[in-house]
N, C-alpha and C positions, 0 to 999 in steps of 0.2 A: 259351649258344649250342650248347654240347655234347646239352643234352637234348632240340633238336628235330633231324629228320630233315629236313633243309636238300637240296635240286638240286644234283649241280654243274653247271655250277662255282658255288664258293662265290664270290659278290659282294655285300657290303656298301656302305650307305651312311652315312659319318660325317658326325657337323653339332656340329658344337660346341655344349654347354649353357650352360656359362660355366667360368671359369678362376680365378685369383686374383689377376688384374689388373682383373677387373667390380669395380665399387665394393659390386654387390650382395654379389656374391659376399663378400667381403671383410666383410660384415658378417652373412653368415648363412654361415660358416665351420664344417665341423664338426665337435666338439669334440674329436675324433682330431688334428686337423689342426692345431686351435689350441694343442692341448695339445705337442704332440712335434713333427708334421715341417714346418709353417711357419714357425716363429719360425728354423729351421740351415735351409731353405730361402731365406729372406726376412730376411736381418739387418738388424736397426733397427727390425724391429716394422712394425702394422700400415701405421703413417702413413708412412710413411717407402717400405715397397713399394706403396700406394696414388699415392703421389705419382709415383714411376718411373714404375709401368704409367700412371697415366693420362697423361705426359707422350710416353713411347713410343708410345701411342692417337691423343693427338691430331698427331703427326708421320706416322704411317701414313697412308697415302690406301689404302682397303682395295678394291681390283677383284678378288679371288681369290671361288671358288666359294663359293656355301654349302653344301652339301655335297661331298666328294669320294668316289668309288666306289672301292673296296680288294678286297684278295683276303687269304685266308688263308696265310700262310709255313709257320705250326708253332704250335702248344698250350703253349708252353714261358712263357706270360707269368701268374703269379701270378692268382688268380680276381681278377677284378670292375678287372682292369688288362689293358690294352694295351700294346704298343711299334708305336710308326710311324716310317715314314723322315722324316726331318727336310723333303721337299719337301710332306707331307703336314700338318707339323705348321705348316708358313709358310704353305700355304693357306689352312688352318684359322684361323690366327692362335690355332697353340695352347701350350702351357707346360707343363712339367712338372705332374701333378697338374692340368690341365685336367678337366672332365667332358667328356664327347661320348655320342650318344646314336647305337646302332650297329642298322644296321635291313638285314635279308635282302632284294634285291632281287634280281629276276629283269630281267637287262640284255640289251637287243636286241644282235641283232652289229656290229659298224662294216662300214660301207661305205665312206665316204670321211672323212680326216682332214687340216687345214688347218695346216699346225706355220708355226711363227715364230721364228728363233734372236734369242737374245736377242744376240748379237755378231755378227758379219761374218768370226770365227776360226773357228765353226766349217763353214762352207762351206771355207776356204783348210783345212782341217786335213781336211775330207772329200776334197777336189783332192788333196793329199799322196799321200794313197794310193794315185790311181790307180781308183780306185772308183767304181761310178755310184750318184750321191746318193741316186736314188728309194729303190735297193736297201738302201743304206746305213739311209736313215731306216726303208726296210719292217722290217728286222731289227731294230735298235732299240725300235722299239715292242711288237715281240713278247716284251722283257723285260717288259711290262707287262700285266698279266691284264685290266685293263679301264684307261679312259683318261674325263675329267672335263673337258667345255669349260672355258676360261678359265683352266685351272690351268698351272703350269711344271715341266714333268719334266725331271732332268736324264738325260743321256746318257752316252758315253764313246767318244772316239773315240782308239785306239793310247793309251789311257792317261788322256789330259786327260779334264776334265770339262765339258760343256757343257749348256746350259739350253733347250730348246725351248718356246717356249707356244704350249698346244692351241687356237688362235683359233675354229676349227670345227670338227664333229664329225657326221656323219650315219649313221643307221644302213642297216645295208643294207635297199635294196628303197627307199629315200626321197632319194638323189643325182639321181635324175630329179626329184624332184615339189620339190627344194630344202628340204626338212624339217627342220629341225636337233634335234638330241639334248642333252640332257645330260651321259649318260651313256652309253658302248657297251662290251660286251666284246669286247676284242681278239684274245682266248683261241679256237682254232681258226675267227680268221673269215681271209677273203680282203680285204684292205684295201687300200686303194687312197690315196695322199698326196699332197698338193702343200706346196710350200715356198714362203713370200713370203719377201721381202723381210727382212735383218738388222733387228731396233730401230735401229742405229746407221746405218745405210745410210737409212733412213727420214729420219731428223735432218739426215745431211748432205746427203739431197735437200729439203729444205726449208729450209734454211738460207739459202739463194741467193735464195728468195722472200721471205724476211722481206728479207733485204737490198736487192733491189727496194724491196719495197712500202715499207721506212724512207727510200731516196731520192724514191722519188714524195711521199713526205708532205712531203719537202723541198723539192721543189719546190712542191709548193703554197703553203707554207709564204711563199716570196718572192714569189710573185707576188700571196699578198694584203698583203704588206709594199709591195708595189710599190704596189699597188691604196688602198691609205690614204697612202699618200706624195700621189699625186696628187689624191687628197680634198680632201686637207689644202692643197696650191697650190690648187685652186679653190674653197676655203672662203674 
């Protein structure tokens, strides 16, 4: 990355190649790998961490991006290695000594962004302060050099940490025509946010309706009991 003459700001796109939980992976392993740092990585051998990750794999239900857009921090990671913040390496669904394949993009700017907390604390922990939320989440995001629909950034509010997911993303100039993005840098645009609804707040508004809809089944339920009862005397 150092020997090309890159725009800034610098925005990358990662995508995972495979890791050492593919089963491919695991068997065209390379010999650096097999020889020294998988077996004190990965104790019990191959079969042994084959069998973990694939059991990890198949309890996963995988909705996170395929690729996510990054920025650069600092130069300080050994050649031909990275370091990522751990919200990047759960999108990715990625692991120590994963491959990912790291490609230079030029990102339009965000115009509007659609966040989702994943609790119902962190709105009561935005109200704490006194704060108005829009501003709250406007500044927040701008720790973020670009931003990846679908993914879960975490935040922090007086300390705690909390999780937003990016549901929408559009870049500027496309919030009229309803466009959606990918990817947008955040990095000196003017953005604009809205905030749905907690996950949890979503569940408990739905709750009520299964519960409904389980008594109407009940009732159905008798009146075709009732309905073969009287069959049954007029047979």
């Amino acid at each position: 990355l150092l020997e090309r003459q890159w725009d800034a700001p610098w925005h990358f796109l990662l995508e995972k190649v495979f890791d050492l939980c593919d089963s491919e992976a695991l068997t065209t392993t390379p010999p650096r790998f097999a020889a020294g740092r998988l077996p004190q990585a990965l104790p019990g051998g191959d079969k042994a961490a084959n069998a973990e990750c694939e059991g990890e794999k198949k309890a996963r239900q995988r909705t996170s991006p395929r690729r996510v857009s990054v920025s650069v921090l600092d130069f300080s990671a050994p050649r031909n290695f990275i370091f990522l913040p751990l919200w990047v390496m759960k999108a990715l669904d990625l692991r120590p000594f994963s491959i990912v394949a790291c490609k230079w993009e030029r990102l339009p700017l965000a115009g509007h962004v659609t966040l989702q907390p994943t609790s119902s604390a962190f709105v009561r922990a935005v109200q704490a302060t006194g704060r108005d939320i829009q501003k709250v989440l406007e500044e927040e995001i701008r720790h973020y050099s670009s931003l990846t629909a679908n993914s879960v950034i975490p935040v922090k509010i007086q300390g705690q940490t909390f999780r937003l997911h990016v549901r929408q993303i559009q870049a500027e100039g496309n919030a009229a025509t309803g466009e959606d993005a990918d990817h947008v840098c955040v990095q000196d645009s003017d953005v604009a946010t809205t905030l749905l609804p907690a996950k949890d707040e979503e569940r408990t508004e739905t709750a009520p309706s299964a519960v409904a809809q389980g008594r109407l089944t009940g009732e159905q339920e008798k009146q075709r009991e009732k309905k073969r009862t009287e069959d049954t005397k007029h047979a």
